[in-house]
N, C-alpha and C positions, 0 to 999 in steps of 0.2 A: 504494500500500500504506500502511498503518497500521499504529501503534503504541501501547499503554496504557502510560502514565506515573503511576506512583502516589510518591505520597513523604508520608510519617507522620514525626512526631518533636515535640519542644520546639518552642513557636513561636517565632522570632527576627528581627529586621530584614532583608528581603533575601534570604529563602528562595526567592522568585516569581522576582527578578530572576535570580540565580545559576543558576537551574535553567533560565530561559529563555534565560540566555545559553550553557549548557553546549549546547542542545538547538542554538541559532543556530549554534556554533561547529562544529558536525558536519553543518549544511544540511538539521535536520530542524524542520520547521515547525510551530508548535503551531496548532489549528484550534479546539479546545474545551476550555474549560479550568473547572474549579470545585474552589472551596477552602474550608476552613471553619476558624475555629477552636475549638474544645471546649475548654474548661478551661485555657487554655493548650496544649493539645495540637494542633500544628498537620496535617491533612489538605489534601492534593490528590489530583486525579484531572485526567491529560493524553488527549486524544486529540488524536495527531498524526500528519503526515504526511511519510511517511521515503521516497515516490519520489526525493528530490533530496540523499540522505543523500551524505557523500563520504569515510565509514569501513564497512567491513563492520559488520553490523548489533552481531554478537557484542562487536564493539571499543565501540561507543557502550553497550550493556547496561554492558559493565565500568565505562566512563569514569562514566557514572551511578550505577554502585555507591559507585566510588570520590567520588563528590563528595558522594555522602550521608555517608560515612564521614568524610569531611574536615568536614562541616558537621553531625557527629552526627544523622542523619536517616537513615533508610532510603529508599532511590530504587530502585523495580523499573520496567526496561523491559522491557516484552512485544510481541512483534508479536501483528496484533490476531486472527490465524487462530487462536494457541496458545492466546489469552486466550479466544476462542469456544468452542473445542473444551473448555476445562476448566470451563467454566459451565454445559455444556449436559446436559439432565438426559437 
């Protein structure tokens, strides 16, 4: 299974790292990843994989809120069925 990892905000030193080690820390593995930054305004976009995840999925969604929050960033995780179903026309 899969997951869409987006995160928007200020760009800063260490956004990439913190986010990938939040994601390591709960055993979900990032596969593709692309980032950009605009004006200062830093984007990403994660597609990962949460088969070897070792928190309920809902727990990792929060723990990524929260570290956006801690790092003034927005961090939405989605699994990738919810994120299909709401793009599809």
């Amino acid at each position: 299974m899969r997951a869409v990892i987006s995160v928007v905000g200020c760009d800063a030193v260490g956004i990439i790292a913190q986010v990938s080690k939040g994601c390591a820390d709960c055993g979900v593995n990032i596969l593709d990843i692309s980032q950009t930054v605009l004006q200062n305004y830093f984007t990403m976009i994660m597609i990962t994989d949460i088969d070897q995840i070792n928190i309920p999925f809902t727990e990792f969604v929060d723990r990524m809120a929260a570290l956006g929050k801690s790092l003034n960033l927005e961090i939405h995780a989605m699994h990738e069925d919810i994120f299909n179903a709401m793009h599809r026309i």
